[in-house]
N, C-alpha and C positions, 0 to 999 in steps of 0.2 A: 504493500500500500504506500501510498507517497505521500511525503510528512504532510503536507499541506492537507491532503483527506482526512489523516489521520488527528491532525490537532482538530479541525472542521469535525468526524468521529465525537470525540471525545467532550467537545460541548453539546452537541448533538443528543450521546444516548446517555448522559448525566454521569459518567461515569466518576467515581472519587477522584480526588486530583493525586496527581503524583508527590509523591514525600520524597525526603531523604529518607530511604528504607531503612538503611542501615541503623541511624538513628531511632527511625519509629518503631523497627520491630527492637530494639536491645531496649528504649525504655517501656516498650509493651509487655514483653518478658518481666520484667522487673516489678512493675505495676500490680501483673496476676501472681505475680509470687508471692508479691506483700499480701495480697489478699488470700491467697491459700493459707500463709502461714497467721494470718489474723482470724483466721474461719477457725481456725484447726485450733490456736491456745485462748481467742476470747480476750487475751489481754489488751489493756488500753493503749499502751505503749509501741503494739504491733499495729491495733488500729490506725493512731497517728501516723503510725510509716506507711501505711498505705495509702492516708487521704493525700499522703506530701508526694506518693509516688505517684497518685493519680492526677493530683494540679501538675506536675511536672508534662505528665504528658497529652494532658488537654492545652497546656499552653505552648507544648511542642507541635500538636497536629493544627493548632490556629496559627500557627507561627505558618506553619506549609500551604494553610487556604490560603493566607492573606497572600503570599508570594505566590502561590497559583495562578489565583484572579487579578493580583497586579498585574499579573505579565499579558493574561488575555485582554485585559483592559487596555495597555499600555499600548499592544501591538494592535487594537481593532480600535482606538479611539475615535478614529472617522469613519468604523462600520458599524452602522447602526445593529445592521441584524444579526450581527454579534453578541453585540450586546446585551441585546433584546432579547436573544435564546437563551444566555447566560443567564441573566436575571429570569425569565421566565423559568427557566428551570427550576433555579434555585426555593423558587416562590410558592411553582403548581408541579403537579404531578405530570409527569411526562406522557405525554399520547405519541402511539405506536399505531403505523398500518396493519391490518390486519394482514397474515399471510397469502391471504389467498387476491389481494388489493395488488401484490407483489410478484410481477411472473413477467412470462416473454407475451403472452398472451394478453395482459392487459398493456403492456407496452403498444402492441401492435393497435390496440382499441382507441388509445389513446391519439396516436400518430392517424392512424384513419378519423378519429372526430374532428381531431384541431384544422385535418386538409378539407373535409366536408363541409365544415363549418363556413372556413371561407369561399370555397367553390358555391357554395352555395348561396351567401353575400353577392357575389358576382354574377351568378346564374340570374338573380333577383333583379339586381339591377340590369341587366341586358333585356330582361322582360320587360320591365316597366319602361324604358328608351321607347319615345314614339318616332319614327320615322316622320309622320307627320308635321309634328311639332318642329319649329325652328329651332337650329341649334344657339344655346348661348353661347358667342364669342365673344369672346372681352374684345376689347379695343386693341387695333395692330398695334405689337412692339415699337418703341423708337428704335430707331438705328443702332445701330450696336457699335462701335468706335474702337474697344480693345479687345480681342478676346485672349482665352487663356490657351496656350500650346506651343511648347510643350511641359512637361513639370522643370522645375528648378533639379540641377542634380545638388546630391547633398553630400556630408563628408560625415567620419566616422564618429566628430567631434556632436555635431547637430543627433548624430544617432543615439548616441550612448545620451545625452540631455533629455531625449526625449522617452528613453526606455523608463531612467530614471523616474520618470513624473507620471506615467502608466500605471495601474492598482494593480497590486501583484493576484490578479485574479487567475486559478488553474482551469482549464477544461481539463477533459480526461482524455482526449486530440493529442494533446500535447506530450511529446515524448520528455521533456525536463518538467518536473514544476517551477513555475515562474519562480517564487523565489529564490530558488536555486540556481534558474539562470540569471537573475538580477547579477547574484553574487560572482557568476563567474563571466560574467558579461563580458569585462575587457579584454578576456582569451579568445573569444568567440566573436567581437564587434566584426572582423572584419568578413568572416564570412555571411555573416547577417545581411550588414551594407550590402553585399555582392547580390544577394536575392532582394533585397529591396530597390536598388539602382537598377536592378534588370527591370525587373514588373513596372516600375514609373520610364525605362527607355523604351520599353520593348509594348508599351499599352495593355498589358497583360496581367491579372490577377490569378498568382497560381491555383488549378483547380482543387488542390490539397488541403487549400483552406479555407474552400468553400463551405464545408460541412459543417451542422450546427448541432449540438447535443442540448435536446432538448428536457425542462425536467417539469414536470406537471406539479403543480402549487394550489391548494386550495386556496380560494379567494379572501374564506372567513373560516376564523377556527370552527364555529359551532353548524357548519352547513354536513350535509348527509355525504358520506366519503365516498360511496359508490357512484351519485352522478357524474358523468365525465362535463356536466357544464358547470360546474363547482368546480372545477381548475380551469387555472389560467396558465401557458408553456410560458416556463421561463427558458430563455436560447443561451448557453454560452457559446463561445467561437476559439478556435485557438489561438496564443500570443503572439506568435509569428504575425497572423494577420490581421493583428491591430497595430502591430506597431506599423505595420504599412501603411491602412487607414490613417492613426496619426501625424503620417508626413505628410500624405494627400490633406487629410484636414486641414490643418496648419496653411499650407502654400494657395488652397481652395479659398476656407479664409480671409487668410489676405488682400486676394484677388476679389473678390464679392466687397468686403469692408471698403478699398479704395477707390471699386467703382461704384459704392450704393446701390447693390444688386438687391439686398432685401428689402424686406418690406418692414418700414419703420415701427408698423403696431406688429410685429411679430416675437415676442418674447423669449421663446422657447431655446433653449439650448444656446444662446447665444452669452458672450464675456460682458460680462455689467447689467445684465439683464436679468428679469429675477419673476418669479410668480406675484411677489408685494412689487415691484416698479411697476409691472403691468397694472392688477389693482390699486395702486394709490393714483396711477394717471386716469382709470375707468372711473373712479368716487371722486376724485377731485371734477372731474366734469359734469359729475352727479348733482356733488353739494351746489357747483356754481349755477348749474340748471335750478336749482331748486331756490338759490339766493336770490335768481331772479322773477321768481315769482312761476316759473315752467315746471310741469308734469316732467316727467323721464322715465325711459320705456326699456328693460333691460333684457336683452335674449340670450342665453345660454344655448349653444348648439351642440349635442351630442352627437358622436359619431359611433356605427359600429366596426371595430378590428378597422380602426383606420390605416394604420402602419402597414397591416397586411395584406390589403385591397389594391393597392398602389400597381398602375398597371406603368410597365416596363419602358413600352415604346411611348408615352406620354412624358413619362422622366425623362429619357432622352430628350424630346423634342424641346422641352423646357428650358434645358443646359446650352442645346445648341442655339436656338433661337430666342430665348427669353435672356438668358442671362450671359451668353458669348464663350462657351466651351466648348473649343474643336480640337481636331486633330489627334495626336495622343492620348493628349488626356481624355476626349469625347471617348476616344478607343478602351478608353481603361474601366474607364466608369460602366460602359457596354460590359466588359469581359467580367467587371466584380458582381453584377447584377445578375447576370444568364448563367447558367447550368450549376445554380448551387440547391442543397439539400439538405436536411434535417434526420434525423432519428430520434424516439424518445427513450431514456434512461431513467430506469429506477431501480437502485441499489445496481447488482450484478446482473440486471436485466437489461436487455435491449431488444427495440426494435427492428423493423427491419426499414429500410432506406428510403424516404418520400421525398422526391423532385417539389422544389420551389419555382413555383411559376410567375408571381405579383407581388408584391410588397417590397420593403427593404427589409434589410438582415436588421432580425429584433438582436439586442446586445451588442450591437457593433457599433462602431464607436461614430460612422460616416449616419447611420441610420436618418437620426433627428434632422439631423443639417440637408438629407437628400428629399426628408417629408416638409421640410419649410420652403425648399425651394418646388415643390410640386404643390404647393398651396398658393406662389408666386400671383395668381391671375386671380384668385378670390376677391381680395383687396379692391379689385378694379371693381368691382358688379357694386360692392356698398358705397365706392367712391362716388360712380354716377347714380347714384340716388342722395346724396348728401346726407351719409346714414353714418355715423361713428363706428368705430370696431377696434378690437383689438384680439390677440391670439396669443396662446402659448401652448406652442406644438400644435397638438388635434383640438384642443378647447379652445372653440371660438365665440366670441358675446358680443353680439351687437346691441348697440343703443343709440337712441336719440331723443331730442327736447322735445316737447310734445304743448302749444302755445292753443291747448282748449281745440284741437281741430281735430279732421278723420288723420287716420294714420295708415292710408289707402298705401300710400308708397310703400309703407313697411311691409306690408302685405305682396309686393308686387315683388321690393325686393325680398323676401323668402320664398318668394318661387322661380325667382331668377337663383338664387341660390341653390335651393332643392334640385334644378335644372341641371346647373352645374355641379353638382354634386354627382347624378347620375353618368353624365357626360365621361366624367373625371374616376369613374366605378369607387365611387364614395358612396357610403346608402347612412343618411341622416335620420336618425331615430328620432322620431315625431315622440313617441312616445316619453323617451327621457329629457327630451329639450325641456327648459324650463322660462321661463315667464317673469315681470317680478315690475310692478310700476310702483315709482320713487316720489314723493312728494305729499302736496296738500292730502289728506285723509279722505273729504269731502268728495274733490275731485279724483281719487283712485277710483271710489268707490262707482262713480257713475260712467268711467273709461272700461273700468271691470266689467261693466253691464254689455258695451261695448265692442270688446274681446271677445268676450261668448260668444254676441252672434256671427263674428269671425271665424270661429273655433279656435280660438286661442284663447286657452283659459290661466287666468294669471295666480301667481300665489302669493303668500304674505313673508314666506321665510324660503330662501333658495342657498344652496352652497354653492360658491362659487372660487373654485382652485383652494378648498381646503378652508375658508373662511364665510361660517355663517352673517348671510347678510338678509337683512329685516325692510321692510317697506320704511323706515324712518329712519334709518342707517344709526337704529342706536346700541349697536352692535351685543345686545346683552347674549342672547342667543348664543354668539361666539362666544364672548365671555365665560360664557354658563358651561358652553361644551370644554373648553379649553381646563377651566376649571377640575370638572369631574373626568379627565382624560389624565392631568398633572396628577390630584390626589391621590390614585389609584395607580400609579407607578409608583409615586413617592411612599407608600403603604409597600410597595414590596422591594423597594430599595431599604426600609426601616427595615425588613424583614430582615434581610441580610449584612448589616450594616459590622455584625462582629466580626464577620469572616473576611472585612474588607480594612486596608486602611485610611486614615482621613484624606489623604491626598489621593487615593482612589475611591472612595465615597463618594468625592468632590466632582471626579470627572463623571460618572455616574449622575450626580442631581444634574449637572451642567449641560450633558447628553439626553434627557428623559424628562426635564424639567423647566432647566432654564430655556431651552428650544421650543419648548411648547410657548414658554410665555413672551416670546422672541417674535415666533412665527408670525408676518405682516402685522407686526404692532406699528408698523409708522400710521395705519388706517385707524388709531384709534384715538388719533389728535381730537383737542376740542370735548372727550368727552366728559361727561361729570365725575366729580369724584369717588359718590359712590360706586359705579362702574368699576373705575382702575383698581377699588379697593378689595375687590375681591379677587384679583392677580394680585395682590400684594399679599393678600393672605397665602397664597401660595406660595412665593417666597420664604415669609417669615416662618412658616412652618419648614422647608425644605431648610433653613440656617439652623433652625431648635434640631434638624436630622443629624444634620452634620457637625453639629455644635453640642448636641446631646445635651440642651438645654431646657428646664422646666417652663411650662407654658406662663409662669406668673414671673419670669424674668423680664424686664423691657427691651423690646427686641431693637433697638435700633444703636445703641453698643454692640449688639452681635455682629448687625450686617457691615455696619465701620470696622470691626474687628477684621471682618472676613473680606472689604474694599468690596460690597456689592452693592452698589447703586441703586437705589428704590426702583419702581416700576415706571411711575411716570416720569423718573430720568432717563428708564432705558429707551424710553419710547422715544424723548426729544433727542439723547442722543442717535438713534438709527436717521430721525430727519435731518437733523444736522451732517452727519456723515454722506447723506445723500444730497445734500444742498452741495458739501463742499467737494464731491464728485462731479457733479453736475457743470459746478463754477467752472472747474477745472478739467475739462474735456472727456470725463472717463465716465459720468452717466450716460443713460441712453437720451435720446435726441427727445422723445415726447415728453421727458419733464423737463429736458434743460431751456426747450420752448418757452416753459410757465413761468419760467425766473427769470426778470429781466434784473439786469445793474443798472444803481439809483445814479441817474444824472442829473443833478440841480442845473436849473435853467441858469446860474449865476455860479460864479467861485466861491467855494463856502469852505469852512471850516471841515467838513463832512463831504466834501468830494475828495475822490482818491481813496478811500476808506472800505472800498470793497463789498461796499452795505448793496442790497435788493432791492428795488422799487417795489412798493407794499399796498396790492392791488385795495381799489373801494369794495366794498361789502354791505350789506346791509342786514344780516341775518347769523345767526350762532354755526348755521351750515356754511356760510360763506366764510367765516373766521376759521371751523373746523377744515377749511378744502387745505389743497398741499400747497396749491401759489399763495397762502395767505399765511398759513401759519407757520409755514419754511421760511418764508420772506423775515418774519418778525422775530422768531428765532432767534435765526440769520443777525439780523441787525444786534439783537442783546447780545451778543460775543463781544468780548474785546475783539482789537485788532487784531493783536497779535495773534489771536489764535485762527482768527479765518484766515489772513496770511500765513499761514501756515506752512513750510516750502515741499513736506511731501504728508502722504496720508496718515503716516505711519505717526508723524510729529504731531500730525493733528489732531489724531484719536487720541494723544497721549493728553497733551494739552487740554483736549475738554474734558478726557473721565478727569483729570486734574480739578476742572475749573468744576464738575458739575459734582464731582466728588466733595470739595468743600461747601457748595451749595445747599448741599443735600444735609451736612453732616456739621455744618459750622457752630449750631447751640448744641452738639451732644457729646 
């Protein structure tokens, strides 16, 4: 078995952790001896020697968890689901497949559902296609001025950078485990290079690493383990061919980035781009709609097995024509897409071999970036209806102001889009799409009447990319779920808290706790205190965890103690962090839009100073939007700290500044 399986193994089926043996069995020995010979004379004297031989080795076997789980902690700090299994184990009883769940036979069942399933997506849509009907085509490309071809060649220096920064994730493809080859990489660099320089000169993706080992994942713990639509394939790929991907990535990238190949509201997978930049630019447009006295109409569009649907020769056509990739590289991206296949695996069972016909390769690292540019032309259909949108990845949500009128276009555009969805063998699940009107109460309520006889029927609470949001955007909802999501980990991180130490305890609450209370909190500017106050409960308990403090201590010495900034600091600082990205070229372009720099019509003491012009408002929603209360923020800094000369000085600088803010009477 290869370590990598086996350390994976070993948090997997719970098994004890490893000791120094030699030590734990001589004072286990010892332990049961004192206790035979205390059984056997009764004496008190013999007793005491036993209870000191047994603290010796309850403090010997916590001494070996605590270095156990350091080390898996230490080495998965950025794997969640590591983590997660670790503690989940530790916590609940282990669940096991049943053997008979386990065979070559339910492999094969599996591998035939997951290709039916999409054949059958596709089957659908090519039925519903009317010849009749005109097709939607976006509006002709502009001219295209640079294209990309052929790739940059690289050298062994840019290779080994780049292996480095790769997750040392194993297939079972793979003849080395990655981290083994990490280690021995600079023996092996140059034959790598040779097969990676060949594939980017030669336009050719080898066919050896086309195959994908696929592992079937129930969706939810408590679902019925026999249906094969209660899993979802997860795909590994082997590491040879990602590190290819990687290069192409990179040089792709680049080539996209300096000609503004994408699409500005597209979020997904891109550097500075995030699931909250996307959200805080959709709600900042929300509240300003709504300061202005306007309805606003939010659509959530669900897709299904979008990644997998993806027809071949449409991607193509995309690269070449939409966004200017020929030649080789056009060659290559052909050769990675055509003739690759899957198997599924479970334990020592396999499949046998299913041909991929559509989609891109799930797990791969070009995947995301080949499905945003195959979304390329969506963009255009809402632009000429004057309809707002944004995306990240497959989730896309249109919205618009809505000035007391029909909202006949909206209508027209969802069937321009439905259209092209079909076009595109994308099939838009009517049924999961959601609905969600923003504003006066009064006026939802009679738009709502409205919707119906459209068949579009609206609701009052929608999730949208992980964050419950409400018809009055007063986010309690989230709050509530974030909430009882935090306590309920932090309950079985207390569980385990003896077998850990505080500096691994820490990373644990930080992992499981602080990230929940983390998660798009810049969306929760403007609100009331009560609100913040019940994430701040969540804190203060997660410092009494790790602080092992009684609940009638005053917690706000602890959190000073521990340099953890209240709640509603953490939250001004993510905005500030993001204003002074923004300032400074590295946000994404649809918030750096919303911040303008303040220039006095006159020379004043306060020009040059860096400060934001601090848009009018007239409403607690228009102070909560991002261009208003980033802006003001913004301005309460010193200088010195928004001139800040890199990020790194500047994040130091404000937990500095927001840190005595916070803590200055305690």
């Amino acid at each position: 078995m290869k370590p990598s399986e086996h350390e994976h193994e070993e948090v997997l089926n719970n098994r004890p952790p490893p000791t120094t043996q030699k030590e734990e069995t001589c004072r286990n020995a010892e332990c049961r001896k004192a206790e035979r010979r205390w059984r056997k004379t009764k004496l008190h004297i013999h007793k005491e020697n036993f209870k000191d031989r047994l603290h010796d080795y309850n403090k010997i076997m916590c001494t070996c968890r605590q270095t156990y789980f350091s080390s898996i902690i230490n080495n998965n700090i950025n794997n969640s689901k590591v983590l997660f299994t670790v503690v989940d184990r530790l916590t609940n009883s282990p669940t096991y497949m049943t053997p008979e769940l386990v065979s070559t036979e339910r492999c094969n069942e599996f591998a035939k559902f997951f290709n039916t399933k999409i054949h059958n997506i596709r089957q659908a849509i090519s039925t519903s296609l009317s010849t009749k009907e005109p097709m939607c085509s976006p509006k002709p490309c502009k001219s295209i001025i640079v294209n990309m071809s052929p790739f940059s060649t690289i050298n062994e220096e840019v290779l080994i950078d780049t292996v480095s920064h790769l997750k040392s994730s194993t297939c079972s493809l793979d003849t080395l485990p990655t981290k083994f080859l990490k280690n021995v990489f600079y023996s092996i660099s140059a034959d790598i290079l040779q097969i990676v320089s060949t594939s980017l000169m030669s336009g050719v993706f080898p066919n050896a690493l086309k195959t994908a080992v696929v592992k079937p994942l129930l969706k939810k713990k408590n679902l019925d383990t026999n249906l094969l639509n209660n899993y979802r394939p997860i795909s590994n790929l082997p590491f040879i061919g990602k590190i290819i991907e990687k290069i192409v990535f990179k040089q792709v990238m680049h080539f996209l980035s300096i000609n503004n190949c994408l699409d500005q509201f597209q979020s997904g997978f891109r550097p500075n781009h995030s699931t909250e930049t996307a959200l805080i630019k959709v709600i900042n447009d929300i509240r300003l709609n709504t300061d202005s006295g306007k309805m606003s109409i939010l659509l959530l569009l669900d897709l299904s097995a979008a990644f997998d649907t993806i027809d071949h020769n449409i991607l193509i056509d995309r690269f070449e024509n939409r966004v200017g990739i020929s030649g080789t590289v056009l060659k290559w991206f052909s050769s990675y897409l055509q003739g690759r296949k899957y198997f599924v695996e479970m334990e020592n069972n396999v499949s046998e071999t299913v041909p991929v016909t559509c989609g891109v390769p799930q797990g791969s690292i070009l995947g995301p970036l080949l499905f945003n540019l195959y979304m390329i032309t969506l963009g255009e259909i809402m632009r000429d209806y004057g309809i707002s949108y944004h995306s990240y990845a497959d989730d896309t949500q249109i919205y618009m102001a809505l000035c007391y009128g029909p909202i006949d276009s909206l209508c027209k555009c969802l069937e321009q889009i439905n259209k092209w969805m079909g076009q595109n063998f994308l099939q838009l699940n009517k049924d999961k799409t959601e609905i969600i009107l923003l504003g006066n109460s009064n006026e939802r309520h009679r738009l709502s009447a409205y919707l119906d006889s459209k068949s579009l029927k609206s609701k009052e609470l929608v999730c949208n990319l992980g964050v419950q949001m409400d018809s009055d955007l007063t986010f309690n909802s989230h709050v509530k779920a974030v909430t009882k999501s935090a306590f309920y980990h932090l309950k079985n991180i207390n569980k385990i808290r003896d077998f850990l130490s505080k500096a691994d305890l820490e990373k644990l609450i930080h992992a499981f706790i602080s990230s929940r209370i983390d998660y798009c909190n810049g969306l929760l500017t403007g609100l009331p205190k009560k609100t913040i106050k019940q994430l701040q409960l969540i804190q203060n308990s997660a410092a009494r965890v790790l602080t092992r403090s009684k609940r009638r201590e005053h917690i706000t010495p602890i959190l000073k103690s521990l340099h953890w900034i209240p709640v509603c600091y953490r939250i001004d600082f993510k905005v500030l962090l993001l204003v002074y990205k923004c300032v400074n070229g590295a946000g994404p372009a649809y918030l750096s839009d919303v911040l303008q720099q303040y220039e006095p019509s006159r020379t004043l003491r306060s020009s040059g100073t860096a400060q934001l012009e601090l848009p009018t408002v007239k409403t607690k929603h228009g102070e909560a939007a991002f261009s208003y209360y980033a802006a003001l923020k913004w301005n309460q800094l010193t200088e010195s700290i928004r001139r800040a000369p890199t990020l790194n000085m500047f994040k130091s600088r404000l937990k500095t500044y927001m840190f005595d803010q916070a803590f200055s009477s305690a």
